[in-house]
ZADRENDREN-440018 format. One line per field, with one value per residue (C-alpha): residue in three letters; x, y, z. Coordinates in nm, 3 decimals, padded with zeros to 5 digits, m for minus. Layout:
<atoms>
type	ala;...
c1	X;...
c2	Y;...
c3	Z;...
</atoms>
This chain:
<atoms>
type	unk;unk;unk;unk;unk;unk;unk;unk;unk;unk;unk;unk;unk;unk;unk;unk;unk;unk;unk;unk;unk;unk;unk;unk;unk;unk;unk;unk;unk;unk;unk;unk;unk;unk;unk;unk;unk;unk;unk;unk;unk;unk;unk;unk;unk;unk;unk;unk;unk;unk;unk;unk;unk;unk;unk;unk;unk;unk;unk;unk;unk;unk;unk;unk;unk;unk;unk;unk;unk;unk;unk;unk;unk;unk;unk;unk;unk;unk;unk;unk;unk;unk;unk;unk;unk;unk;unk;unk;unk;unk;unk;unk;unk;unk;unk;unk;unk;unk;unk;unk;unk;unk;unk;unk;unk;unk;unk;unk;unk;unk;unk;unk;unk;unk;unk;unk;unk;unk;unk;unk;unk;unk;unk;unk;unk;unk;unk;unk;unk;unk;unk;unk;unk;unk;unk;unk;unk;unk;unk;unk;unk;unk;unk;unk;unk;unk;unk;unk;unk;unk;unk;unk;unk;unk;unk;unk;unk;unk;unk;unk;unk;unk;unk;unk;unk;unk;unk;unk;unk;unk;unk;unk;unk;unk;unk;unk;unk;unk;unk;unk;unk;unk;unk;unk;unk;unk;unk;unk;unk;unk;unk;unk;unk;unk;unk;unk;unk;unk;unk;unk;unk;unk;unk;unk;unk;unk;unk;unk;unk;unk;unk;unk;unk;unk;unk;unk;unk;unk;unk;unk;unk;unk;unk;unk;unk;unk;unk;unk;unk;unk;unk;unk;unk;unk;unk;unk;unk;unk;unk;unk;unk;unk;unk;unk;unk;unk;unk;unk;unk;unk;unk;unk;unk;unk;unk;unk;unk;unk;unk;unk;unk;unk;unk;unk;unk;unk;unk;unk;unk;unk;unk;unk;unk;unk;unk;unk;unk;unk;unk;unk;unk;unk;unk;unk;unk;unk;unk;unk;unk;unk;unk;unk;unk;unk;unk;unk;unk;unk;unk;unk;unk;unk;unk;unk;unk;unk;unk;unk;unk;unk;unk;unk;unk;unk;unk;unk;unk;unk;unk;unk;unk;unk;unk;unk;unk;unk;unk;unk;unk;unk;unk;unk;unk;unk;unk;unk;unk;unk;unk;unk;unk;unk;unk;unk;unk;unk;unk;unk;unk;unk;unk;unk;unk;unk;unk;unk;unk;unk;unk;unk;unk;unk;unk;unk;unk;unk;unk;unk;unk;unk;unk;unk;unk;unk;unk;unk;unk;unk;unk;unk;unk;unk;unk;unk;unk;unk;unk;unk;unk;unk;unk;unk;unk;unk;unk;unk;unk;unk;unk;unk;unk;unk;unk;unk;unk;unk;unk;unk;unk;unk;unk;unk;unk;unk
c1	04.387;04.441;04.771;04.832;05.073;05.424;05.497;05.714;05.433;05.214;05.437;05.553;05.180;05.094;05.407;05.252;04.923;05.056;05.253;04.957;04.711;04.936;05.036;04.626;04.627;04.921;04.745;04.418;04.622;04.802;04.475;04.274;04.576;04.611;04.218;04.228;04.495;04.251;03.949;04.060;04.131;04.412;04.373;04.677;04.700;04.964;05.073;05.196;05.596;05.653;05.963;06.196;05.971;05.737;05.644;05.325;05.229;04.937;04.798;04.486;04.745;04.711;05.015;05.366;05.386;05.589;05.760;05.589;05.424;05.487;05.289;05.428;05.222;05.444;05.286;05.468;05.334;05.109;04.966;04.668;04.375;04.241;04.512;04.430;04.105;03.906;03.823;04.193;04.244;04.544;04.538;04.791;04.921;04.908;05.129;05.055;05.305;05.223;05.510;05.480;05.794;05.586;05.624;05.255;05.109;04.850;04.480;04.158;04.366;04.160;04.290;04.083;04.300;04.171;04.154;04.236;03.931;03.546;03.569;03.765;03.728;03.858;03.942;04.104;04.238;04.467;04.537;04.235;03.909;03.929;03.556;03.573;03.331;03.229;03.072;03.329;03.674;03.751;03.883;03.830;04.048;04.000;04.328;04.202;04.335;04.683;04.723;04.478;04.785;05.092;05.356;05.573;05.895;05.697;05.573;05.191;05.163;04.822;04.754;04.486;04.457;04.265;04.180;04.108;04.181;04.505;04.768;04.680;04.894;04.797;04.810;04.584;04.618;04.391;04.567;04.329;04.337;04.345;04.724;04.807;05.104;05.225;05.194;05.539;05.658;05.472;05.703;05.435;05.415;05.777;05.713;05.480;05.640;05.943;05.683;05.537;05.837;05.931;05.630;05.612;06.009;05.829;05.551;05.746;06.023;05.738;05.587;05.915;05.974;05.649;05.695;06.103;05.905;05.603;05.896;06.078;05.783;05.692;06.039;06.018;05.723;05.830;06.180;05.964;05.751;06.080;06.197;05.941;05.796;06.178;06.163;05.834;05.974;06.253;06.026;05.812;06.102;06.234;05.896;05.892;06.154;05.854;05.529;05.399;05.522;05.439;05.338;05.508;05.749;05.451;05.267;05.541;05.601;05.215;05.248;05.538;05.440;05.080;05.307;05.562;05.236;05.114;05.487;05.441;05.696;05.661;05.601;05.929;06.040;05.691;05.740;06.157;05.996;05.784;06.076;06.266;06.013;05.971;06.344;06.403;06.405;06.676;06.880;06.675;06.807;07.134;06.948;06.849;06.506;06.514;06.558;06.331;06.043;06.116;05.754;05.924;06.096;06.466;06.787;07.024;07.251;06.973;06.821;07.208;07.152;06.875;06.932;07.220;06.942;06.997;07.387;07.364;07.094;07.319;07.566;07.369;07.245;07.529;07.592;07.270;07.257;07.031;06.739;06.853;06.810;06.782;07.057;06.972;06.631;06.766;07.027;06.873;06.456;06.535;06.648;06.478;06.331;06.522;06.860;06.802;06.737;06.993;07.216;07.428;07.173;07.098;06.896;06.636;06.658;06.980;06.790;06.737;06.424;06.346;06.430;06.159;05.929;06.024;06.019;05.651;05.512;05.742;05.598;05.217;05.260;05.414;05.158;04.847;04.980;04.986;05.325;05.487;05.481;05.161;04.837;04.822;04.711;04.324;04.315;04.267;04.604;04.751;04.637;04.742;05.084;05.165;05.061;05.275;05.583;05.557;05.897;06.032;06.050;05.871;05.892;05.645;05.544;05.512;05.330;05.049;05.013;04.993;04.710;04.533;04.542;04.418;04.137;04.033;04.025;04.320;04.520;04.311;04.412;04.211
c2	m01.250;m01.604;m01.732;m02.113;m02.296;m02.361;m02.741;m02.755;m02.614;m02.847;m03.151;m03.031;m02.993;m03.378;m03.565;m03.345;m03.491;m03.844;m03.859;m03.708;m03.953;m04.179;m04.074;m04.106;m04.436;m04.550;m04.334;m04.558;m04.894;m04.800;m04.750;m05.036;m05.262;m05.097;m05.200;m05.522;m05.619;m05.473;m05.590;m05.950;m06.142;m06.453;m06.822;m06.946;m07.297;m07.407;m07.583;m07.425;m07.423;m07.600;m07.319;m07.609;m07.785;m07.621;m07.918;m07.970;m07.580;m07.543;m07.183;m07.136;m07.015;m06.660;m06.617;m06.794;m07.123;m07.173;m06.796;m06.543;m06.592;m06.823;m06.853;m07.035;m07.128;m07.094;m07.279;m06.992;m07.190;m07.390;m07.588;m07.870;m07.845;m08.099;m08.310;m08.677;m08.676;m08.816;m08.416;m08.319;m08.029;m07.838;m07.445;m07.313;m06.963;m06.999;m06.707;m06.688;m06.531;m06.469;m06.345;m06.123;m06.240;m06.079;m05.741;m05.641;m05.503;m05.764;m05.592;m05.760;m06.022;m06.348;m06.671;m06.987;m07.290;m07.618;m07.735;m08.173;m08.170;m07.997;m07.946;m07.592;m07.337;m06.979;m06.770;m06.476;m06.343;m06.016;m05.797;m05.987;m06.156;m06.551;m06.746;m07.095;m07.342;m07.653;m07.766;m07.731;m07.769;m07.444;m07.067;m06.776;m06.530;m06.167;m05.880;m05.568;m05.233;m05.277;m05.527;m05.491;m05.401;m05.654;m05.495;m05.622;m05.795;m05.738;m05.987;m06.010;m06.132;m06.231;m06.520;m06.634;m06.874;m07.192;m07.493;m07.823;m08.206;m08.194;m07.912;m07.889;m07.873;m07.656;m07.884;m07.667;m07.306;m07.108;m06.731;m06.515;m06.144;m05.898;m05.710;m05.402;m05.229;m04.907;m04.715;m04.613;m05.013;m05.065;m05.006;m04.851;m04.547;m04.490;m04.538;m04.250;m04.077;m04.082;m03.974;m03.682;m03.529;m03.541;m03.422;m03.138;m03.034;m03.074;m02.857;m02.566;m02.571;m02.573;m02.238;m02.099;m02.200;m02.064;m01.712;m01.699;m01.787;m01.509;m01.252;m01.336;m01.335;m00.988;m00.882;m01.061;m00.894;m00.551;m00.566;m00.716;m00.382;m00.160;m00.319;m00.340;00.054;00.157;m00.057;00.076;00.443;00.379;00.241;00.525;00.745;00.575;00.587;00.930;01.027;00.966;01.094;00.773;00.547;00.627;00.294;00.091;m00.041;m00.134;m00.330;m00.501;m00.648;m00.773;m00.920;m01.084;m01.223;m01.395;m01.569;m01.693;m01.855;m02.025;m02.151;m02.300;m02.071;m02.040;m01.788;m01.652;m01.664;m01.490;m01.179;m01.176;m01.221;m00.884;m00.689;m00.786;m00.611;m00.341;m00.238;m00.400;m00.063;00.127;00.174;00.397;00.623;00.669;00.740;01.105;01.249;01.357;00.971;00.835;01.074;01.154;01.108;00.970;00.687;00.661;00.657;00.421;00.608;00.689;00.348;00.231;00.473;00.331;m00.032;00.055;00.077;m00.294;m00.296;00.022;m00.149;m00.466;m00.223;m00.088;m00.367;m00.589;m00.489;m00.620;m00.959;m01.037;m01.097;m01.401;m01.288;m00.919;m00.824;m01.068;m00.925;m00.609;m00.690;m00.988;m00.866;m00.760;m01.085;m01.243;m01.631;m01.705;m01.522;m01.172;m00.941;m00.744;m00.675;m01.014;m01.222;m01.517;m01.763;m01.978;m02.118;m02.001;m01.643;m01.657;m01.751;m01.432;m01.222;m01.434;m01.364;m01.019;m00.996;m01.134;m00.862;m00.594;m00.625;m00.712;m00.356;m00.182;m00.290;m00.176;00.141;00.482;00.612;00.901;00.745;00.563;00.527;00.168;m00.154;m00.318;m00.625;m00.864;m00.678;m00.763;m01.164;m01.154;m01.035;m01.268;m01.548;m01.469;m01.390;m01.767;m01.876;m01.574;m01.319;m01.483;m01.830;m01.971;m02.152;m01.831;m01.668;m01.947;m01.919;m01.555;m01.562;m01.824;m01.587;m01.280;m01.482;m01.649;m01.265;m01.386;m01.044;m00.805;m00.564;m00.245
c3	02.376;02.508;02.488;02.465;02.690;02.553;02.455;02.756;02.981;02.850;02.912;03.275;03.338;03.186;03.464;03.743;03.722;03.607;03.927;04.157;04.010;04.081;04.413;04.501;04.371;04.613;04.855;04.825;04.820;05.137;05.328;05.184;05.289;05.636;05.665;05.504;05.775;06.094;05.968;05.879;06.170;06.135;06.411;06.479;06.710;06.906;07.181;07.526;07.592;07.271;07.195;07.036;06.842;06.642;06.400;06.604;06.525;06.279;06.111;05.882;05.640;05.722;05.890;05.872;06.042;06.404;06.363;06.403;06.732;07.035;07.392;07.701;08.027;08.379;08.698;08.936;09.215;09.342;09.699;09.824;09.912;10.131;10.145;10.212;10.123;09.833;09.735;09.743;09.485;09.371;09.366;09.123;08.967;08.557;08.430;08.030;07.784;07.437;07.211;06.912;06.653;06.360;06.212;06.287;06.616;06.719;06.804;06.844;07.019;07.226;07.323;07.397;07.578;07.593;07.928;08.034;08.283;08.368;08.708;08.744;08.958;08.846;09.190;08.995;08.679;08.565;08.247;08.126;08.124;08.198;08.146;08.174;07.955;08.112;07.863;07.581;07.819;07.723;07.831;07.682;07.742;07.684;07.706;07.953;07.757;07.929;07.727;07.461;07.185;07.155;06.973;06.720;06.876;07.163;07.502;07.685;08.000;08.138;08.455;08.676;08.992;08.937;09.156;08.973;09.049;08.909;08.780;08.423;08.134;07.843;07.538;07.289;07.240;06.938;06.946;06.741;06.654;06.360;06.223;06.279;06.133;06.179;05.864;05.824;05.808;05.501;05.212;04.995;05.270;05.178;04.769;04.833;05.020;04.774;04.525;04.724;04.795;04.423;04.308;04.581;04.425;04.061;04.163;04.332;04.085;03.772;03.928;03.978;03.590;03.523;03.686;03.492;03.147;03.237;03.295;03.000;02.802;02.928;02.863;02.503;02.421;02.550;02.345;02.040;02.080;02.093;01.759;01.590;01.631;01.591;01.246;01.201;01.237;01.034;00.756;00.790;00.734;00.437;00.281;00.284;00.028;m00.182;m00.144;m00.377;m00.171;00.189;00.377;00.138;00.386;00.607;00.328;00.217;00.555;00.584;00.271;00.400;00.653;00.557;00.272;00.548;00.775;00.404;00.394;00.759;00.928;01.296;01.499;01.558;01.156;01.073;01.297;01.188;00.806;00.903;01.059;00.714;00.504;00.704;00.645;00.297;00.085;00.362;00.100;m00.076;00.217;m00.039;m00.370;m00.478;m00.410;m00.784;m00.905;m00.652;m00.718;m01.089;m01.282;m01.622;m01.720;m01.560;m01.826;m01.780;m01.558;m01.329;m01.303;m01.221;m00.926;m00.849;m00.837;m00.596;m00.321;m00.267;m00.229;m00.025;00.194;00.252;00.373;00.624;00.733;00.727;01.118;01.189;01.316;01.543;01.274;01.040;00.701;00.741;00.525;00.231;00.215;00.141;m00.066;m00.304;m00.316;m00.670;m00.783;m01.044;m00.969;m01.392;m01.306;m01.467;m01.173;m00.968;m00.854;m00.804;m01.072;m00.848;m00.994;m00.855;m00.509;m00.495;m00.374;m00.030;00.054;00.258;m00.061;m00.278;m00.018;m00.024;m00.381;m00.472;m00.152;m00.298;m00.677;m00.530;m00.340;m00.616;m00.875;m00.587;m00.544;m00.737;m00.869;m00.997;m01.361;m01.339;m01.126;m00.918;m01.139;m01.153;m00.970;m01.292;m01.417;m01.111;m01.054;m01.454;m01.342;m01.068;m01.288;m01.615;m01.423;m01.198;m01.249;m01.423;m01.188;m00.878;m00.726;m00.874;m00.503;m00.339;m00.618;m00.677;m00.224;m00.318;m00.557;m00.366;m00.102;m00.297;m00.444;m00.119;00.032;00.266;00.117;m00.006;m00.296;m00.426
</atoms>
């Protein structure tokens, strides 16, 4: 038989895949941001040693203006060639610096310098690729893989030797490249992580809950199974005493219990409403065989006898606690819904409910059964029965879900 989750189950199971689903969606942000940042590439222009004044800095508003990067140009020496002559040139050593002050890694990286004159000779180049434009005054300069990744907080230092007329100041720098950030700067890494740690916790302590519920359940179930064949024995017993009324006990507490579901009891209060009827006539245990089983009517000492079945059952029963109710159905089923039944002559509501259930099962039972002073009722005599005596001797609620239940074949009766 297939067992549906507990509410709680059912909840813990809802969060876990909230926060996964979640967790995927953070997951999918993170990378689409990560490759947003590499595949779109940022121009920033500046001008060469310009470290005090940055007013003159311009960015394509990708990037924050005069902060986060800075380059400087160092003429580490330089000599003539051809002095004295109309051809004289100057040979010179341009060291380049390009600072990272951002919190990215720089990739992808090029610069392009604009260069005062076209007549430039490029004699060598390191940690990069120098190509010089004529035609546009221009370098392009290309990092080698030593340099190919400038950290954040991090320098790049790249140079050539160049002849031209004059030494040349670098006036107009255009520093392009793509972002790269480590994964573990981006806050949303650590959101997620937060959140996968958490769920992880959720998940392991959810089976763990799991497995404790599954072993209390078994354990439930087993000590349900104890109780209820030890009632059932018990019952059995009981019924006994009287030939007539073997399986009584066991009727009684099916009837019971289909009128506690119609009432809306749950599942706990339904089997507790069974284990009541099973042991509702223990008293009996204390009444003569010759009363019980005697084929005529009873005189009125021997129906006092009788009626003490109740009282003696609330005795032994009264030690028994751990079922709500147990003792009261016992004790009250023979109270009457108007105030005339026995043995205390409750009236009404003031019954416990478990003894009205007991009641209407106890009389439907009796009246389907064969006695030792008269054979078992038809079933018109019986549906005729339960509908005088609504509000007499039954609660009239639980008689009307009765009959609806005998006519709709819910209960069925001989």
């Amino acid at each position: 038989m297939k067992r549906d989750l507990p509410k709680s189950a059912k909840y813990g199971i809802t969060i876990l895949i909230t926060v996964f689903v979640i967790l995927m969606i953070g997951l999918v942000g993170l990378r689409a941001k990560i490759e947003h940042d590499l595949s779109t590439p940022f121009t920033y222009h500046l001008q060469a040693n310009d470290t005090e004044d940055k007013a003159n800095a311009v960015n394509d508003g990708s990037v924050k203006e005069g902060d986060d990067y800075s380059y400087t140009v160092d003429i580490s020496k330089h000599w003539q060639n051809n002095p004295d002559t109309p051809l004289m040139t100057y040979g010179a050593q341009y060291d380049n610096t390009i600072t990272n002050n951002s919190t990215y890694d720089i990739v992808r990286w090029s610069v392009v310098v604009s260069v005062p004159e076209k007549n430039i000779t490029i004699d060598s180049y390191w940690n990069g690729e120098w190509v010089y434009d004529k035609q546009a005054s221009t370098i392009a300069i290309t990092p080698d893989e030593r340099i190919a990744t400038i950290q954040a907080g991090d320098s790049a230092t790249f140079g050539a030797v160049m002849i031209s007329r004059e030494l040349m100041d670098f006036t107009d720098i255009t520093f392009s490249g793509c972002r790269y950030k480590p994964i573990t700067k981006y806050p949303l890494f650590w959101v997620i992580m937060v959140l996968l740690v958490a769920w992880v916790t959720s998940v392991v302590a959810y089976i763990f809950y799991r497995i404790r519920e599954e072993n209390y359940r078994k354990t439930s179930e087993k000590l349900n199974k104890v109780i209820s064949q030890t009632m059932s024995t018990l019952a059995n017993f009981i019924d006994t005493k009287d030939e007539d009324t073997r399986g009584h006990s066991n009727r009684v507490s099916y009837y019971s219990m289909k009128i506690a579901e119609k009432l809306g009891m749950n599942e706990e209060e339904v089997r507790d409403i069974g284990y009541i009827g099973l042991m509702h006539d223990c008293g009996k245990l204390a009444v003569r065989n010759e009363i019980l089983t005697k084929p005529g009517k009873l005189t009125t000492e021997e129906f006092d006898i009788m009626k003490l079945h109740t009282t003696e059952g609330g005795k032994i029963l009264s030690e028994f606690t751990a079922i709500p109710g147990i003792k009261d159905g016992a004790l009250y089923h023979h109270e009457r819904y108007d105030g005339t039944g026995y043995m205390a002559g409750l009236k009404g509501e003031d019954i416990p409910l478990v003894a009205r259930i007991i009641c209407v099962a106890d009389a439907l039972d009796a009246m389907d059964s064969n006695r030792c002073y008269r054979r078992r009722l038809s079933r018109d005599v019986i549906l005729s029965e339960l509908e005088t005596n609504k509000g007499t001797q039954f609660d009239p609620k639980i008689a009307r879900l009765t009959l609806d239940m005998i006519n709709n074949g819910e209960i069925y009766i001989e």
